[in-house]
C-alpha positions as CSV (number, residue, x, y, z in Angstrom):
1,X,9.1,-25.3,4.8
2,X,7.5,-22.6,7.4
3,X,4.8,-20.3,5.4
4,X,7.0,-17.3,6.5
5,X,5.2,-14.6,3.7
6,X,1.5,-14.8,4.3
7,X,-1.2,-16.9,5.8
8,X,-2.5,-19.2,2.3
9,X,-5.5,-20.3,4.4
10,X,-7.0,-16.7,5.4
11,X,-6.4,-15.2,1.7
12,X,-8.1,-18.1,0.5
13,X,-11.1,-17.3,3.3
14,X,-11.0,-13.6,2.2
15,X,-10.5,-14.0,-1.7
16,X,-13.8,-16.6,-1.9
17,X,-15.8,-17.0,1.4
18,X,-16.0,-13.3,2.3
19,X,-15.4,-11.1,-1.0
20,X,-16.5,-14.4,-3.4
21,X,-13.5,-13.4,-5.7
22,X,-14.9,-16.6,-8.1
23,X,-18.5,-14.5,-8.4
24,X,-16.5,-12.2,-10.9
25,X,-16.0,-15.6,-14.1
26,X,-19.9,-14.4,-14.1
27,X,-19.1,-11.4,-15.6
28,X,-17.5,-10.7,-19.3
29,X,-14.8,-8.8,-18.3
30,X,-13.0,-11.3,-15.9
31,X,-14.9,-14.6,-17.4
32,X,-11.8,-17.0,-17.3
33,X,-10.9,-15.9,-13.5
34,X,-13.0,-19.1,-11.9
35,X,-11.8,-20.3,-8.2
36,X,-9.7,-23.1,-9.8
37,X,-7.9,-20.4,-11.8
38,X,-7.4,-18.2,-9.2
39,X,-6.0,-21.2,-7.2
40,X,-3.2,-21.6,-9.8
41,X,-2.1,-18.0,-10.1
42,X,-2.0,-17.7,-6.2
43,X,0.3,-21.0,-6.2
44,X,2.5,-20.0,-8.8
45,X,2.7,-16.6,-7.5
46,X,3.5,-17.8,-4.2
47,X,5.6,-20.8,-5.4
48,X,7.9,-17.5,-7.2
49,X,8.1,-15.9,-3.8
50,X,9.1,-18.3,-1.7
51,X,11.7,-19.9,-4.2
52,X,13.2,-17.2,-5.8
53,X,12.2,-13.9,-3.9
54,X,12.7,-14.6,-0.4
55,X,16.4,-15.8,-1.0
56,X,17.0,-12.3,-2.2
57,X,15.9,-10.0,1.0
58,X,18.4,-10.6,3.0
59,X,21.2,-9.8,0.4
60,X,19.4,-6.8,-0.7
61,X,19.6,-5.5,2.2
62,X,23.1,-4.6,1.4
63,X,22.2,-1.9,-0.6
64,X,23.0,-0.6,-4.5
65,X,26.6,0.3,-5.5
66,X,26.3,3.8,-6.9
67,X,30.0,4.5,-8.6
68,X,30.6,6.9,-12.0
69,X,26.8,8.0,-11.8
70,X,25.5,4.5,-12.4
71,X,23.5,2.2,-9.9
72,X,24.4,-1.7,-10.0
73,X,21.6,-3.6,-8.2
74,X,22.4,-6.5,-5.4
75,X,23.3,-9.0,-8.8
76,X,20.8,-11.7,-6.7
77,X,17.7,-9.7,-8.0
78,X,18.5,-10.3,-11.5
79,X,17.4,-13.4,-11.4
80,X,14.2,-13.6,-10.2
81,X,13.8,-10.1,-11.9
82,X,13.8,-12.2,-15.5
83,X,11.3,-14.9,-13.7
84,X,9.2,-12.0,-12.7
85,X,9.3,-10.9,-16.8
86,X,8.5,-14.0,-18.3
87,X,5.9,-15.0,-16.3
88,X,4.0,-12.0,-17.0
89,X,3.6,-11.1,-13.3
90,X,4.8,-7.1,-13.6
91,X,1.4,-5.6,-15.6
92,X,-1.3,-8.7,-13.7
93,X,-4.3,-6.3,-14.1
94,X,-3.7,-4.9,-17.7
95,X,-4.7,-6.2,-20.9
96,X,-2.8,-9.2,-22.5
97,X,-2.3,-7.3,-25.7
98,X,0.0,-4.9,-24.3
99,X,1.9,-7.7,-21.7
100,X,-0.7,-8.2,-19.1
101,X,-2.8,-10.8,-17.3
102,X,-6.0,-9.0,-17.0
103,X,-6.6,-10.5,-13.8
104,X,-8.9,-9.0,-11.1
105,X,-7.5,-6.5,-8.5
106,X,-7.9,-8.7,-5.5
107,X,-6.3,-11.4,-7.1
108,X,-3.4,-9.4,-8.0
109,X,-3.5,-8.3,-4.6
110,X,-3.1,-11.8,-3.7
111,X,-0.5,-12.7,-5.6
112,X,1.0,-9.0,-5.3
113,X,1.2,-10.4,-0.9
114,X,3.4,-12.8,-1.8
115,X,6.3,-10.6,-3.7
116,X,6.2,-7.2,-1.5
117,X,6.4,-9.7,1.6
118,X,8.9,-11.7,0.3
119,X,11.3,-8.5,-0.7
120,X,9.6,-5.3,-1.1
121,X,12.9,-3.8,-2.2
122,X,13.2,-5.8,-5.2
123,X,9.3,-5.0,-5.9
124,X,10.0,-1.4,-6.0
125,X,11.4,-2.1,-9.7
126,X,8.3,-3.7,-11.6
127,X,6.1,-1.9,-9.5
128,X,7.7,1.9,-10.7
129,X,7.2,0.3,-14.1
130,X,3.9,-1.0,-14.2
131,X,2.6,2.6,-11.9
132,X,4.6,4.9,-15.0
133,X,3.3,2.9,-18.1
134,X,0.0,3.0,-16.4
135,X,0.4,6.7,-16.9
136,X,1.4,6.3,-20.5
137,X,-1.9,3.8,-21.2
138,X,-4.7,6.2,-19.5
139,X,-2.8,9.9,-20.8
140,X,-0.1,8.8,-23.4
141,X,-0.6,9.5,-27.7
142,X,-0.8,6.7,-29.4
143,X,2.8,7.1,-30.7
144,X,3.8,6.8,-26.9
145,X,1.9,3.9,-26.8
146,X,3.5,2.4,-29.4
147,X,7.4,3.2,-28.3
148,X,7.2,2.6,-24.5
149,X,4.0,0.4,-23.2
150,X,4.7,-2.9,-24.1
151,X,8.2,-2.7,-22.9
152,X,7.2,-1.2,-19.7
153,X,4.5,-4.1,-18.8
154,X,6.8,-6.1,-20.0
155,X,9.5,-5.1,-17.7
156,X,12.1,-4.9,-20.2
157,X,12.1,-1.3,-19.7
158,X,12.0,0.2,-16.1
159,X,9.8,3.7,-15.0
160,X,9.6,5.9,-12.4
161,X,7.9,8.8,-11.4
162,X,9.9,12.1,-10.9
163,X,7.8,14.5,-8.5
164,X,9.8,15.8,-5.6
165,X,12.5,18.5,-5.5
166,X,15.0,20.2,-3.1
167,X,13.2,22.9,-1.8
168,X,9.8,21.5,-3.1
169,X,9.4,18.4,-1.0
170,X,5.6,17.8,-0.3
171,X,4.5,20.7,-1.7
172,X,4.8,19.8,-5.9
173,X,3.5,23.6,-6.7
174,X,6.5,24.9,-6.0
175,X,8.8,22.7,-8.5
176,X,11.1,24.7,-10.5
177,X,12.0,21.9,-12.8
178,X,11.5,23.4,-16.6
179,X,9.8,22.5,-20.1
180,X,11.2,24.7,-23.1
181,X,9.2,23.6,-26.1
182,X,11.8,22.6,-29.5
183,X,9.6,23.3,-32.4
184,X,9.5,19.5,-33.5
185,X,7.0,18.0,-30.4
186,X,9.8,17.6,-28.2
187,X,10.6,20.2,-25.6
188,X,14.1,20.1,-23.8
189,X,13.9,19.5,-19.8
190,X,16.1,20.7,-17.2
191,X,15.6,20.4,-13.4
192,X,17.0,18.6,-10.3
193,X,15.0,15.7,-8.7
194,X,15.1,13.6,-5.5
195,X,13.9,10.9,-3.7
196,X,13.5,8.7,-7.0
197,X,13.1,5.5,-6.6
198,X,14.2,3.2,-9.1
199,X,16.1,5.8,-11.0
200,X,19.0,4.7,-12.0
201,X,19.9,0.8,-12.2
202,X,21.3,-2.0,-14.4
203,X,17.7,-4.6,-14.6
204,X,16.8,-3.4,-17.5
205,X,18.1,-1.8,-20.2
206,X,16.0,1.7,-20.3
207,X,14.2,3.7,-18.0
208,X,11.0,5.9,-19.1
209,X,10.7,9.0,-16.3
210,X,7.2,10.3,-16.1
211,X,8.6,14.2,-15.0
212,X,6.5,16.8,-13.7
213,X,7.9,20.7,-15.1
214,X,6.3,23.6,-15.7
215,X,6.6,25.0,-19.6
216,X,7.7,28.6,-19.6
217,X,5.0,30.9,-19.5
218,X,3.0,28.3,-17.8
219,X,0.9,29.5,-14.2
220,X,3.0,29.6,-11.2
221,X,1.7,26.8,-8.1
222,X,-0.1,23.6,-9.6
223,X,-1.8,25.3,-12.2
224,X,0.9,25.4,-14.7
225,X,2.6,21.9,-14.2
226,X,2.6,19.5,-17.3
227,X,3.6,15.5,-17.2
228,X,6.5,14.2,-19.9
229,X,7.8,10.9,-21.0
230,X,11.3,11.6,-20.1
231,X,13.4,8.3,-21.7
232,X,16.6,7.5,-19.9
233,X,18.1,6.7,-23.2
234,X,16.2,8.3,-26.2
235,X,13.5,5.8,-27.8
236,X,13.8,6.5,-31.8
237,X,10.4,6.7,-34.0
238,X,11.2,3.0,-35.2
239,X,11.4,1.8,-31.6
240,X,15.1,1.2,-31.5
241,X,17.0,3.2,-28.7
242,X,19.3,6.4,-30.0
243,X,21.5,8.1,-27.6
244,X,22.1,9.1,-24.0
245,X,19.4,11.5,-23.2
246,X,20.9,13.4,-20.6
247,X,19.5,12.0,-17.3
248,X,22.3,11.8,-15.0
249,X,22.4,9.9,-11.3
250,X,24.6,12.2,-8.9
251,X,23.7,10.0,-6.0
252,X,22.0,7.5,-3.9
253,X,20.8,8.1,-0.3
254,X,21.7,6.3,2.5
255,X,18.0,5.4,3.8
256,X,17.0,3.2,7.1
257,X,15.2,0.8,5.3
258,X,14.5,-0.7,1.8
259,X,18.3,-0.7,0.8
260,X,17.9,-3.3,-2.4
261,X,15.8,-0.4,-3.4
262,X,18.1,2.3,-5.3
263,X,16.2,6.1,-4.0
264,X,18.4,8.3,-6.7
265,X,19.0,11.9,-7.3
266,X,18.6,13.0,-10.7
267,X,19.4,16.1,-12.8
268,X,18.3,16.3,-16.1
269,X,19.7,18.7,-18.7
270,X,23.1,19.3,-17.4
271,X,24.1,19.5,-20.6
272,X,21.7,20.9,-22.4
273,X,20.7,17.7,-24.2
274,X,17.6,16.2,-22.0
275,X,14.4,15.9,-24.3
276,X,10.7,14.7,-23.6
277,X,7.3,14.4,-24.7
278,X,3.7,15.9,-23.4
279,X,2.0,13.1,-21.8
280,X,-1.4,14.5,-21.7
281,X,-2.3,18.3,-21.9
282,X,-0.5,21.3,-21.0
283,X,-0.5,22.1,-17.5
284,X,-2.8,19.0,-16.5
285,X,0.0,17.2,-14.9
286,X,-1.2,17.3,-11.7
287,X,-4.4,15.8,-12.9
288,X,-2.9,12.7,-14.8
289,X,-1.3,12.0,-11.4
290,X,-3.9,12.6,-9.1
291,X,-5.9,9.8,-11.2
292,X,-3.4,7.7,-10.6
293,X,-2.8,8.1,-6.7
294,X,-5.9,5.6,-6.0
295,X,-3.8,2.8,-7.1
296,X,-0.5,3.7,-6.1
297,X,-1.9,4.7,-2.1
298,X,-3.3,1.4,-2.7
299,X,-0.1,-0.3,-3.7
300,X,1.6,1.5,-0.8
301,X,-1.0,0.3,2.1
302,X,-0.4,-3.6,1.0
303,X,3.3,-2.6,1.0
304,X,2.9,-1.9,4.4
305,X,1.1,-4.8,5.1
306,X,2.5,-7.7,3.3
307,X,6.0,-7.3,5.3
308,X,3.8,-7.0,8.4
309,X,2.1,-10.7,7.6
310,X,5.5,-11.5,6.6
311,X,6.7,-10.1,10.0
312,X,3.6,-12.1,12.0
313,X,4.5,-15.2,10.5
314,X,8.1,-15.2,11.8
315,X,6.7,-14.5,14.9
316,X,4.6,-16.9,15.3
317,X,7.2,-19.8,13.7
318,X,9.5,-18.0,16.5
319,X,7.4,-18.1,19.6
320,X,5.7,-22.1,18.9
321,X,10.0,-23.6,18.6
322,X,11.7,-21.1,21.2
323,X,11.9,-22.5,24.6
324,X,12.2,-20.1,27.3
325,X,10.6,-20.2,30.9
326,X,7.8,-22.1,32.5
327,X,4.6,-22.4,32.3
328,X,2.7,-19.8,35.0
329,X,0.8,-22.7,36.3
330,X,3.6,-24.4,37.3
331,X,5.8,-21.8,38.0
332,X,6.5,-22.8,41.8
333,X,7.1,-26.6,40.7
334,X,11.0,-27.1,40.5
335,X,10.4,-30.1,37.8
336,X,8.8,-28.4,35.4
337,X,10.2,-28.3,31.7
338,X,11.0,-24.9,29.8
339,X,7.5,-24.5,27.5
340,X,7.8,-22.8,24.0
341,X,7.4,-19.2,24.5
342,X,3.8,-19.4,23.2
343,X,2.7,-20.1,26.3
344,X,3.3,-17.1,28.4
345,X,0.4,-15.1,28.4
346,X,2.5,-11.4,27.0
347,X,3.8,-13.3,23.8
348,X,0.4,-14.8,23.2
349,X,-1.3,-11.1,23.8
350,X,1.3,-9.6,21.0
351,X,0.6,-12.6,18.9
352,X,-3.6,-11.8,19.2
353,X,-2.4,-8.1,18.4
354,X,-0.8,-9.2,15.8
355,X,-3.1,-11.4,13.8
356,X,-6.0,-9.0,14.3
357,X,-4.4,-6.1,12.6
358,X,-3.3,-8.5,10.1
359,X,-6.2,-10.4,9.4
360,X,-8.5,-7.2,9.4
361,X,-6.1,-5.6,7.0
362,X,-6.0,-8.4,4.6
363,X,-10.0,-7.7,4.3
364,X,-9.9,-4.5,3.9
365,X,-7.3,-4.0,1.2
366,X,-9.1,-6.9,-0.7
367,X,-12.4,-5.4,0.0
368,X,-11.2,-2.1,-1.7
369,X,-10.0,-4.4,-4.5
370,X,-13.2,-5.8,-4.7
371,X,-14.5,-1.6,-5.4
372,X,-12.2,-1.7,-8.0
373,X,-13.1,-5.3,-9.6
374,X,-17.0,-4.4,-9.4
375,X,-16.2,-0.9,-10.8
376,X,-14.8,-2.5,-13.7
377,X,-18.1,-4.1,-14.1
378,X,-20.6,-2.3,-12.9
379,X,-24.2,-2.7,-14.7
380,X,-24.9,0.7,-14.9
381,X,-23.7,4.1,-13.6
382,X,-25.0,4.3,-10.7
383,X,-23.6,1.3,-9.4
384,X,-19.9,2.3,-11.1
385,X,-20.0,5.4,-8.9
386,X,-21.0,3.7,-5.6
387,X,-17.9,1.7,-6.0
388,X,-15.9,4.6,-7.4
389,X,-17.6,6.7,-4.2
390,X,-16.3,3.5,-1.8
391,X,-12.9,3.6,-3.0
392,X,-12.2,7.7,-2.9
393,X,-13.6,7.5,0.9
394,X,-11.4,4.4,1.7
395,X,-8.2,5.2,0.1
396,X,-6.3,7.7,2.4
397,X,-7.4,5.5,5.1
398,X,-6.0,2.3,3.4
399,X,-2.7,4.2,2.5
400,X,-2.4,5.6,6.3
401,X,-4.0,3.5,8.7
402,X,-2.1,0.0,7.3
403,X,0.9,1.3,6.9
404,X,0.8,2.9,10.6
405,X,-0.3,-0.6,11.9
406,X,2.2,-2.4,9.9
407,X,5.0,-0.3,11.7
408,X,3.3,-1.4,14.8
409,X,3.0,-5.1,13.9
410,X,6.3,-4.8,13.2
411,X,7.6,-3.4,16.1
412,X,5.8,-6.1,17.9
413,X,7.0,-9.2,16.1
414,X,10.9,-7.7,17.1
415,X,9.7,-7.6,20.6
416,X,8.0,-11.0,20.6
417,X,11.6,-12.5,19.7
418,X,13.2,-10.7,22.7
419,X,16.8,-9.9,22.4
420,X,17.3,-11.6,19.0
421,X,14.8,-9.7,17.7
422,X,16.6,-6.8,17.3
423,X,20.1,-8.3,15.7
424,X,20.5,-9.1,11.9
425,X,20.4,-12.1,12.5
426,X,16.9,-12.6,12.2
427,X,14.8,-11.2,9.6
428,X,12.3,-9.0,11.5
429,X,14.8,-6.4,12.2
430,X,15.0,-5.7,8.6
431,X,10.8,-5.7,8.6
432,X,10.8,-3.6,11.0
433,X,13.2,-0.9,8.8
434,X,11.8,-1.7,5.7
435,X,7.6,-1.0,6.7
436,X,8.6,2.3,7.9
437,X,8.9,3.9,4.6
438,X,5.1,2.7,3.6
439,X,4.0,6.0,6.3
440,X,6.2,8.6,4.0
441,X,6.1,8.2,0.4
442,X,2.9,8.5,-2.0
443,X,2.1,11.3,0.7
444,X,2.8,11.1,4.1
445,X,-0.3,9.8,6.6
446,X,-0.7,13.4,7.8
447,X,-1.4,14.3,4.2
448,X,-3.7,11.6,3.7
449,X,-5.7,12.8,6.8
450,X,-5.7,16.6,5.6
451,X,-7.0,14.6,2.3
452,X,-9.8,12.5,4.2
453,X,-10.5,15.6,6.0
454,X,-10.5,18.4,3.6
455,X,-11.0,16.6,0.4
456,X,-13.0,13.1,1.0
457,X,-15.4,14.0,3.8
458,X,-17.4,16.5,2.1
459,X,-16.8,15.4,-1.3
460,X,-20.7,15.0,-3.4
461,X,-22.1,16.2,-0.3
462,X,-21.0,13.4,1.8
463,X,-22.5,10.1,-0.4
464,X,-19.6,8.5,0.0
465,X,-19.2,8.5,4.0
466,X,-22.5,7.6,3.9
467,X,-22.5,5.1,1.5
468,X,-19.1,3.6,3.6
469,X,-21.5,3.8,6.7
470,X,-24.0,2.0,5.0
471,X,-22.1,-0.6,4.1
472,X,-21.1,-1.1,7.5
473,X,-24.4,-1.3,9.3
474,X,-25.3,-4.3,6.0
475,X,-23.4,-6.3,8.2
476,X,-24.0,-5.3,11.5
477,X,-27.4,-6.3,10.4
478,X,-25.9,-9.5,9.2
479,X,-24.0,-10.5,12.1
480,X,-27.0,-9.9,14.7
481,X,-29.0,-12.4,12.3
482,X,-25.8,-15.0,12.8
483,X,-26.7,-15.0,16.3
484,X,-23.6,-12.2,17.1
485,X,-25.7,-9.7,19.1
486,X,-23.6,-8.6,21.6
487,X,-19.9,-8.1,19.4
488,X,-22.6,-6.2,16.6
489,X,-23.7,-3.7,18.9
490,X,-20.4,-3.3,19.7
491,X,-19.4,-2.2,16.5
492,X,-22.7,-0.6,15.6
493,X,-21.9,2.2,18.6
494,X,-18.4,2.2,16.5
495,X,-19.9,3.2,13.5
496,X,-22.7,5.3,14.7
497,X,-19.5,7.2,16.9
498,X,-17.2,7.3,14.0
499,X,-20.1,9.4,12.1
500,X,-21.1,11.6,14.8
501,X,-17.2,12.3,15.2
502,X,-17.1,13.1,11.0
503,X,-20.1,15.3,11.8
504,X,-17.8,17.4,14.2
505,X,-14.3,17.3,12.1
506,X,-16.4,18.4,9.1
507,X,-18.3,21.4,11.0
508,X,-14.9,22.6,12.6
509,X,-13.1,22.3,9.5
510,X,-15.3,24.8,8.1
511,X,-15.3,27.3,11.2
512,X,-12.9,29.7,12.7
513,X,-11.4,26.8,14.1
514,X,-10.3,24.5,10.9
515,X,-6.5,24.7,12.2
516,X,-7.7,22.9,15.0
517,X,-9.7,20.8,13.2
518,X,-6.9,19.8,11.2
519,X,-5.0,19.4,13.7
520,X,-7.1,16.4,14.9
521,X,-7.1,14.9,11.1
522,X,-4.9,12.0,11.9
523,X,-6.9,11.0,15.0
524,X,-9.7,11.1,12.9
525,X,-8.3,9.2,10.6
526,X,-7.3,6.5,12.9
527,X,-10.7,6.6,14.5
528,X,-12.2,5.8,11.2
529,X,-9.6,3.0,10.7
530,X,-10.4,1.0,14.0
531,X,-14.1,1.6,13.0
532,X,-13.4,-0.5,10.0
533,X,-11.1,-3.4,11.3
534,X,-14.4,-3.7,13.4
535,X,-16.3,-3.7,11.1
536,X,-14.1,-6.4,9.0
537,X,-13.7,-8.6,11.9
538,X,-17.1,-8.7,13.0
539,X,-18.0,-9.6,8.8
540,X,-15.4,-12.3,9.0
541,X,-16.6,-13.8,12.4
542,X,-20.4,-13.5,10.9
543,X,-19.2,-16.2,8.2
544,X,-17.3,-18.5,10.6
545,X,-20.0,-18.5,13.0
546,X,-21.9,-19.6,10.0
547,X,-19.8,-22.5,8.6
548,X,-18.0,-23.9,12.2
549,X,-20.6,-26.2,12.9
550,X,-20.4,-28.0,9.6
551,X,-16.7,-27.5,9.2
552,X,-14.6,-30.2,8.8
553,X,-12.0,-31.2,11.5
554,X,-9.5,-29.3,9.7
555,X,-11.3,-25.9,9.4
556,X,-12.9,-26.0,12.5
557,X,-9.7,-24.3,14.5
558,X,-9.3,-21.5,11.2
559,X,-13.0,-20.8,11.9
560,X,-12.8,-20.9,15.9
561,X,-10.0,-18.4,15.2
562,X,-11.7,-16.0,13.6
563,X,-14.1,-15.9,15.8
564,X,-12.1,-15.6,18.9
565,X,-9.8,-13.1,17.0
566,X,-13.2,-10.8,16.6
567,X,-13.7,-11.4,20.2
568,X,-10.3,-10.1,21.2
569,X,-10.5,-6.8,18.3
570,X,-13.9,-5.4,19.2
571,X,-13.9,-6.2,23.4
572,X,-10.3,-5.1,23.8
573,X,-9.3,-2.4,20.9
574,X,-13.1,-0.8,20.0
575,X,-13.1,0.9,23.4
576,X,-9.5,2.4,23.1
577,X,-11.3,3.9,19.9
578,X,-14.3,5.6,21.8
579,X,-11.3,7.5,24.1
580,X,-10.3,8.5,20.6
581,X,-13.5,9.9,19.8
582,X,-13.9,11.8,23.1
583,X,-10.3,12.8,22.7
584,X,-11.3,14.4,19.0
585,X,-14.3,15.7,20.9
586,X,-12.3,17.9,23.2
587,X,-11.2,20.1,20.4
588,X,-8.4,20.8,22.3
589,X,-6.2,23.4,20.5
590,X,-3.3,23.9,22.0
591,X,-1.1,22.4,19.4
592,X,-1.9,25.4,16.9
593,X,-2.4,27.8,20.0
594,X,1.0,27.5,21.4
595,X,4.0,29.5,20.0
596,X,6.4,28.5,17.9
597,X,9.3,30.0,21.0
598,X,7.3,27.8,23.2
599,X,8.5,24.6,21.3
600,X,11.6,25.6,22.1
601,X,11.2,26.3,26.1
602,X,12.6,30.0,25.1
């Protein structure tokens, strides 16, 4: 069978020869995670996807039924939804103990590739729960604990996390959802919520809705919002479930993508009888999720980018059996055969665009894993917070640049197939749907530039950028030692640019001119993303360059490849990024000069 999901040569490259995922058995907390472990979950993982997930896209593309308030999923997900329980896959980096793997973050990440490409509709569902009882774990009592955890990582009950509102959208400060305290712990809830994913179906048998309201009396704007455990149906003190609590389903919306994936409008206390519990403190709800939002952002920028691999690999199994056309060479010759489309110069351009977002993706996200694996076991504190500093500079960019490139990979794997590309009947058109939701939720990628800009860049007095910038020139270093002078200096004049850039965006933000300056935040943001696909493909080209002499046959042409796919990122896409950074440069202002009439041509 085609490897239509993800490239099981390159994750193996990035998992050991670059981030040396089997380095972490050294260490107590991830001791039984050697290479020939890793190995097995990454087959069985993939083994799952390719079986019993990847049947199911298609189908779930049909969309939930929504009829007397209740959502029936497409009944091909329950299936490999039970698979997905028993083999423990929903909670991969929490403890055993509470229905967990423990594993490592990249090597969830691995396995994690394999599901979201193979349907990231159906993933939507263990992923809500595992993100909610996460919540519960790190802010919960231990009575919460004890009532919903186990069940969540389980995935015999669902979660989900209810944020956004009507007239609240983006900005969560403005929420009018309510908290009226009962006298016995529980307070009663009552509010409207949209865009919930996950919010109503038939997989499981409960549904626990972490639900942001604001206790009366409580500050107005973020201040005064507190986080409950909301159950779907009410979870007794014995554990056993009691009666309806209240949370009622008045729709699902029709959405361009993602349709396996129920996105549900939910009210809460029509009738007076919806009940919750604190989760945390009073009025630190915004907190408890902020400390969450590393993850998820995380979670949504390998979305994004699985169903791009996915998308790349259809492509390229496409283009190598599709004959169309001759060869250029022998265009004028009236005997020459039709060649596999390959071979025409364009395709094989989209196909190099392709793989290099794709392959310098694939490093990234793991390398951001990696923060998170090393945080875990850190010596000392000064080596947790380097890590810690890594992955706050890294995130927004990881949410927002991959999911922006995905789009694009995605957009380009429809064109590659030509007219068939765009039907149904071939699975990129879906892709192509389905990615574009990775830009908007978990806060759109204009929110995560305000949040690089106005939050990240500045943050301990710029360690972090530094520290990120540091990193960078470690391997420019690296790579001039491997004999890669010309493609490191390259880079280098990337890196040195994208700081002189942050230099700029920082000192405008804090002028007269910060509209303007944020204004340019998503620029800056991509800048700073093409800076570090550099930077990754000139770290994996150091290694090839390394091992292709002494390669065997059959890894000489993966090595070769990634060498040649460096080539092709830093000589054709690093100097689109330096007109990015003079463009930045240019402060030009006139999209927060102009007037509003002037939109309009009044």
């Amino acid at each position: 069978m085609a490897q239509l999901i993800a490239d099981r040569r390159d994750i193996d490259f990035v998992l050991f020869e670059q981030m040396k995922a089997d380095e972490l058995a050294k260490t107590d907390k991830f001791a039984e995670f050697n290479k020939k472990t890793i190995d097995l979950i990454v087959n069985e993982a993939r083994n799952l996807a390719i079986k019993e997930i990847l049947p199911t896209n298609a189908d779930g593309d049909k969309g939930c039924v929504f009829e007397n308030n209740k959502v029936t999923v497409p009944e091909s997900f329950h299936r490999p939804y039970e698979l997905l329980c028993e083999g423990e896959w929903v909670a991969m980096q929490e403890d055993p103990e509470v229905g967990g793997q423990g594993m490592p973050a990249m090597v969830a990440q691995a396995a994690g590739e394999y599901f979201v490409g193979a349907n990231c509709a159906f993933m939507m569902y263990p992923g809500l729960s595992h993100g909610a009882g996460h919540l519960i774990e790190v802010f919960g009592t231990d009575k919460q604990k004890e009532l919903y955890l186990k069940n969540m990582y389980t995935g015999k009950w669902g979660g989900t996390m209810l944020l956004t509102e009507p007239e609240a959208g983006s900005d969560v400060g403005a929420l009018t959802t309510t908290a009226k305290p009962n006298g016995d712990g529980t307070y009663s809830i009552s509010g409207t919520k949209i865009f919930i994913s996950g919010g109503e179906h038939d997989l499981t048998e409960n549904i626990i809705h972490p639900v942001l309201a604001r206790i009366e009396g409580a500050p107005a704007g973020t201040a005064g919002i507190s986080l409950f455990a909301v159950p779907k149906i009410w979870v007794n003190d014995d554990g056993s479930l009691g009666d309806d609590n209240d949370v009622v389903c008045d729709r699902i919306e029709e959405k361009m993508g993602i349709h396996g994936s129920c996105t549900c409008v939910l009210t809460l206390g029509g009738k007076g009888k919806c009940k919750g519990t604190l989760l945390g403190e009073e009025n630190k709800g915004m907190r408890a999720m902020f400390q969450m939002m590393n993850e998820a952002r995380l979670g949504v920028g390998l979305q994004g980018f699985a169903m791009a691999s996915c998308a790349y690999m259809y492509a390229l199994d496409y283009t190598r059996q599709r004959k169309q056309g001759k060869n250029l060479l022998e265009f004028a010759n009236p005997d020459a055969q039709s060649v596999t489309i390959i071979n025409h110069p364009d395709v094989r351009r989209m196909l190099m665009t392709m793989k290099a977002y794709i392959d310098g993706m694939r490093s990234f996200l793991y390398f951001v894993g990696n923060c998170f694996d090393k945080h875990k076991t850190a010596g000392n504190e000064e080596e947790a917070e380097k890590y810690m500093n890594l992955i706050e500079i890294l995130i927004p960019v990881i949410k927002a640049y991959c999911t922006d490139r995905a789009f694009d990979v995605c957009s380009l794997a429809v064109q590659s197939y030509g007219g068939y590309g765009y039907t149904k009947e071939y699975p990129v058109e879906q892709l192509l749907r389905d990615t574009k939701i990775t830009a908007i939720y978990e806060g759109t990628n204009g929110i995560q530039a305000m949040d690089l800009l106005g939050r990240k860049l500045g943050m301990k007095g710029g360690k972090p950028f530094m520290e990120l910038m540091g990193v960078m020139m470690q391997t420019v270093a690296e790579a001039k030692e491997a004999g890669l002078e010309d493609l490191a200096a390259k880079v280098e004049a990337a890196v040195n640019g994208a700081g002189e850039i942050a230099m700029l965006m920082g000192k405008t933000a804090m002028s007269e001119k910060v509209l303007t300056a944020f204004a340019h935040a998503c620029p800056f943001q991509d800048v700073l993303g093409d800076t570090i696909m550099g930077w990754m493909h000139l770290w994996r080209a150091t290694i090839a360059t390394n091992k292709v002499e002494k390669a065997k046959s059959k890894d000489k042409p993966f090595y070769e490849g990634l060498i040649k796919t460096a080539n092709f990122y830093i000589n054709s896409f690093l100097p689109i990024t330096e007109g990015k950074r003079n463009s930045i440069k240019a402060m030009e202002s006139a999209a927060v000069d102009m007037t509003e009439d002037a939109f309009a041509g009044k």
